[in-house]
C-alpha positions in Angstrom: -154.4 -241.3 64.0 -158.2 -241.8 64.9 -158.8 -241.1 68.4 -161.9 -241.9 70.2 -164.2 -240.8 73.2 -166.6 -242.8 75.2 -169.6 -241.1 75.7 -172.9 -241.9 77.7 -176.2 -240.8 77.8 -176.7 -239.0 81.5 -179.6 -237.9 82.9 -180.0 -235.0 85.4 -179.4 -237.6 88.3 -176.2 -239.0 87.3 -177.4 -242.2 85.5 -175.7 -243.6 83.1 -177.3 -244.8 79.7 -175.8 -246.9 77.2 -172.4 -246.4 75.6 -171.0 -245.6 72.2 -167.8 -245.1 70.6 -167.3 -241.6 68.9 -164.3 -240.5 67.2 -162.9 -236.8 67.0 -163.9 -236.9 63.4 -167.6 -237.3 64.8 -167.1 -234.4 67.1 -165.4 -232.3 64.7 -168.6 -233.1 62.2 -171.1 -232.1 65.4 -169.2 -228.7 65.9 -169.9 -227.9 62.2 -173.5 -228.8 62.3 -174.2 -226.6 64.6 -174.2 -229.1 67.6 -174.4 -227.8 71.3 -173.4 -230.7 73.2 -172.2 -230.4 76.6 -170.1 -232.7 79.0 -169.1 -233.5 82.3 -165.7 -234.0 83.6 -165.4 -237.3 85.0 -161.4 -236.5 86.7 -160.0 -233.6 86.8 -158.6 -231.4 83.3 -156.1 -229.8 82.2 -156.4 -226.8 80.2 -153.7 -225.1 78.1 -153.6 -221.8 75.9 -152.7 -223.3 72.2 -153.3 -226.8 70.9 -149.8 -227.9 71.4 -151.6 -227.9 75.0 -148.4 -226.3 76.6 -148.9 -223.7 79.2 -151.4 -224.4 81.2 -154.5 -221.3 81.9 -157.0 -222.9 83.7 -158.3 -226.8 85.0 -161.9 -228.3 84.9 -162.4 -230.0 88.3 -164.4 -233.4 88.7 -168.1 -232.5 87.9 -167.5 -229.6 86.1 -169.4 -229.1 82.6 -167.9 -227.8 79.3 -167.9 -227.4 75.2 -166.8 -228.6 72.7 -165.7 -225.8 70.3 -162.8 -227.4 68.0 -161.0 -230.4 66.9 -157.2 -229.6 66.1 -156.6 -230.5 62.7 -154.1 -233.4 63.8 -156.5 -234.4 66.2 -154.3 -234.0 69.4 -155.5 -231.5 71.3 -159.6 -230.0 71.4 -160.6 -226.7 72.3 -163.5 -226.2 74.9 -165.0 -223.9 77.0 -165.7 -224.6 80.6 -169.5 -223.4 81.1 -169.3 -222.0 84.9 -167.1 -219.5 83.7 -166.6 -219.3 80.1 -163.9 -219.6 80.0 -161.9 -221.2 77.2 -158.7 -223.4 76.5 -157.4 -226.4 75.1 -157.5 -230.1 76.1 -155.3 -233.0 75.1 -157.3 -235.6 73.5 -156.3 -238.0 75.6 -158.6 -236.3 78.7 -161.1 -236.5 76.1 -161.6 -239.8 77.2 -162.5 -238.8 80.8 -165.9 -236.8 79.4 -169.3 -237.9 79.8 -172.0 -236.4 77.1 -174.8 -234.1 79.4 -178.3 -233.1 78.8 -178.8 -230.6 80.5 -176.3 -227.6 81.7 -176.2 -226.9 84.7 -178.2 -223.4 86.5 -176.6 -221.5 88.6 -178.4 -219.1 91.2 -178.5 -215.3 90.2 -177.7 -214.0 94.2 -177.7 -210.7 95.1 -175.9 -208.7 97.4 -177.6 -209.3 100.6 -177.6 -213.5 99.6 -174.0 -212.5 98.9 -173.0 -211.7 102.2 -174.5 -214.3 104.1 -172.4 -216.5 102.3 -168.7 -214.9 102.6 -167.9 -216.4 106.0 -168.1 -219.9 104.0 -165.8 -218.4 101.3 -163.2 -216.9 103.8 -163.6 -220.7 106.0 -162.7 -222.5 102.3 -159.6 -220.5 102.2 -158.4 -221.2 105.5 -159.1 -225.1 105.0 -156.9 -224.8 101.3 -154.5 -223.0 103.3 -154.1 -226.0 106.2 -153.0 -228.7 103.8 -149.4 -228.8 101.8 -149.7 -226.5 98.5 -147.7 -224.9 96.3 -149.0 -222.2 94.1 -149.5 -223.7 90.2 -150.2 -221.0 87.4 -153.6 -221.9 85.7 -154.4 -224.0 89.1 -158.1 -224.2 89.8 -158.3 -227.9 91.8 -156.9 -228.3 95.4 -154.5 -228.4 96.7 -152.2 -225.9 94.1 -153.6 -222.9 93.3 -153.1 -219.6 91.0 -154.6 -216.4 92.9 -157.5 -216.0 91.3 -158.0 -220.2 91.2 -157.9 -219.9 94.7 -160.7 -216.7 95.0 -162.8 -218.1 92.5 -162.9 -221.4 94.1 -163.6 -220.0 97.4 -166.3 -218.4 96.1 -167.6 -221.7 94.3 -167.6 -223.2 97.7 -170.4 -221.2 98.2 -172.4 -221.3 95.7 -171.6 -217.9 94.3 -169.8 -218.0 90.6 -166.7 -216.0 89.7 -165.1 -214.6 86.3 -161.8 -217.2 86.3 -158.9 -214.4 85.8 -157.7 -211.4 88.3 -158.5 -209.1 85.6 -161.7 -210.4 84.7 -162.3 -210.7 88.5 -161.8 -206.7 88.9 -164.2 -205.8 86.0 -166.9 -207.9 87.9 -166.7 -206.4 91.1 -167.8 -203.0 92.8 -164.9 -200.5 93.5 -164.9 -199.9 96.9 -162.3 -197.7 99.2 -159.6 -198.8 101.5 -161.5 -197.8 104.4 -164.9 -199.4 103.2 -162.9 -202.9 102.9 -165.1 -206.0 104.8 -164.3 -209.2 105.3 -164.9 -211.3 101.8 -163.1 -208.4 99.3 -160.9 -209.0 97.4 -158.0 -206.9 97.2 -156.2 -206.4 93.7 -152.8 -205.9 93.1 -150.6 -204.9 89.8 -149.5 -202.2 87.6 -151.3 -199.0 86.7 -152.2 -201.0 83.2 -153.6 -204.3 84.7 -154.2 -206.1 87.3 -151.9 -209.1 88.0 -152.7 -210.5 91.8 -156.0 -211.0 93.6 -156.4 -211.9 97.3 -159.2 -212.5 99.7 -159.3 -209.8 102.8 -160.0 -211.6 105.9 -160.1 -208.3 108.0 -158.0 -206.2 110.4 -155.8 -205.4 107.5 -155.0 -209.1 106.6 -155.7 -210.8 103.5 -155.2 -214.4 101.9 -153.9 -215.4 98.8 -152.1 -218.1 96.9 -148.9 -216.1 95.7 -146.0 -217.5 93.5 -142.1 -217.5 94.3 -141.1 -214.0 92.7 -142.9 -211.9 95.6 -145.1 -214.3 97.1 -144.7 -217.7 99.4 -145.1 -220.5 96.8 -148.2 -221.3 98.6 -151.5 -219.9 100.1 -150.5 -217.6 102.8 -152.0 -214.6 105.6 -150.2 -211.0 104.4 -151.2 -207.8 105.4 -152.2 -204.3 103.6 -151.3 -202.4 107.1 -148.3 -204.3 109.0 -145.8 -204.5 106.1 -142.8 -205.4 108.3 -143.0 -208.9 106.5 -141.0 -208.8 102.9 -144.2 -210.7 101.2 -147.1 -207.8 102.5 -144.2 -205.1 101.6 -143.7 -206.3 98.3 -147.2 -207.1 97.8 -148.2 -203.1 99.0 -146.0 -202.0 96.5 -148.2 -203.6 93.6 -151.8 -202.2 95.4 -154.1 -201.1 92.9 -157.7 -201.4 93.6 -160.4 -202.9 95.9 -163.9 -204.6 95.1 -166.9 -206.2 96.4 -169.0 -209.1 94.7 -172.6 -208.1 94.9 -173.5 -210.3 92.3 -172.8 -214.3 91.0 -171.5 -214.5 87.7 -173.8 -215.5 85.2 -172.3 -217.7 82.2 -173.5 -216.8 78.7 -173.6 -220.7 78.1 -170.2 -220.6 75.4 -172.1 -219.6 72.7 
């Protein structure tokens, strides 16, 4: 089966150039010549963790730029790496169809602490607006409205202009340990065993935090829980999995996926 993608010529502004008809094969015979094209997501994407593209990790939103890194040898499925993030995962080929070829990637701002901080109230007011509309929490979810914890930080973040690592885990490396009592507004809060982390939630002050959290301890949605009042059966089973607590002083710099 021969399976194609449209792609266009784009410049910086958006424009569109003139069309042509590429097949996988083509792609497949870019990736081995060393080629470095990017693309833009023109709806949003699905991505899943083998090329049997079940099991979804992670989703490109509408804008959003990425790699291509491998063709599946049956042709049904292509592995990228989303460049805000590098983070990587496979896409039926199918959504292939829904890339535009790019020129140029994308910058994004190296902040520092103090550009940082002026910026949290905008990340805390994106959580609150996620949380006002129906959602449920989605593993892997990255678009509004159905989030995965960390989809939900990250993207709060994004809001902002300030980039995250996609995962919890990843999330916890990048920040700066803080203490309990050192906790501000626009932390995150992490949550897991003493091996990994496994939950991450945005602290909104006065011991209360927000996160999107899942049916097994969580609300199935994005929700207010609390690391001090723990009369509620989602901040008590939440407490019970507290591990560590950070602060972004920095914006995630991607190493361009390759």
């Amino acid at each position: 089966m021969v399976t194609y993608l449209l792609v266009s010529s784009i410049d910086l502004y958006g424009e569109y150039g003139a069309c042509d008809m590429v097949t996988l094969e083509t792609l497949q015979d870019g990736i081995y010549r060393g080629s470095k094209q990017a693309y833009r997501c023109d709806h949003p994407t699905n991505l899943y963790k083998s090329p049997v593209c079940q099991g979804l990790v992670t989703q490109a939103d509408t804008g959003h730029q990425l790699h291509i890194l491998e063709v599946a040898k049956n042709h049904h499925a292509i592995r990228v790496c989303i460049c805000k993030d590098d983070y990587m995962g496979w896409i039926t080929a199918t959504a292939a169809r829904d890339l535009t070829a790019i020129e140029k990637i994308r910058d994004y701002p190296k902040l520092n602490a103090q550009e940082i901080q002026t910026r949290l109230p905008q990340v805390i007011e994106f959580a609150h607006a996620a949380m006002s509309v129906p959602n449920e929490y989605l593993w892997g979810g990255t678009v509004a409205p159905n989030y995965d914890c960390s989809g939900l930080v990250q993207s709060a973040f994004m809001s902002a202009g300030i980039q995250l690592p996609r995962d919890s885990s990843q999330q916890e490396d990048f920040t700066h340990r803080i203490a309990q009592s050192e906790l501000q507004p626009g932390d995150l809060i992490f949550f897991g065993t003493p091996e990994r982390t496994t939950h991450v939630a945005l602290y909104m002050g006065e011991g209360n935090y927000i996160h999107s959290s899942g049916k097994d301890k969580g609300r199935n949605c994005i929700g207010i829980d609390s690391i001090t009042d723990l009369s509620e059966p989602v901040s008590a089973n939440y407490h019970s999995l507290l591990r560590c607590f950070g602060r972004v002083i920095k914006s995630y710099q991607p190493t361009r996926c390759y």
